[in-house]
C-alpha positions in Angstrom: 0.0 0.0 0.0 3.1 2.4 0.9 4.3 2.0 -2.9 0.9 2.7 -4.1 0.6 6.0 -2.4 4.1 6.7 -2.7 3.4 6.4 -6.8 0.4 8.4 -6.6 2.0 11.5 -4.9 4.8 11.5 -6.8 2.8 11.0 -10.5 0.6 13.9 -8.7 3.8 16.2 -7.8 5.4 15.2 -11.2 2.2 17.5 -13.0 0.9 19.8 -10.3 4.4 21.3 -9.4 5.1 22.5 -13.1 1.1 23.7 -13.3 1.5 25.5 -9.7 4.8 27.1 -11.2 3.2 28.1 -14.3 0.5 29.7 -12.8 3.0 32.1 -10.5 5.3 33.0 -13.3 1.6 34.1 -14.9 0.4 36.1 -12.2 3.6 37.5 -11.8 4.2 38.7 -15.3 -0.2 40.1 -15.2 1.1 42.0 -11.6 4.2 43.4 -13.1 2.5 44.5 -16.8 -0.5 46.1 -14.5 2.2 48.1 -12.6 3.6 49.1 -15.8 0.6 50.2 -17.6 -0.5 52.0 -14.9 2.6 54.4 -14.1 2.7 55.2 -17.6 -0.8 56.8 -17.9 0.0 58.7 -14.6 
């Protein structure tokens, strides 16, 4: 049972830690373009 789980979390980490890494760079890159549109109009 401990290799069973032990597969699962790592076949889970293997995807989710690339998709959770993705989605930071993303909001990252929205923050920093927001920031930057807005000082140019002001």
């Amino acid at each position: 049972m401990d290799v069973t789980a032990s597969f699962l979390a790592g076949s889970l980490l293997s995807w989710a830690m690339p998709l959770a890494l993705l989605i930071g760079v993303l909001v990252w890159w929205m923050v920093v373009l927001r920031r930057r549109g807005g000082g140019e109009d002001a």
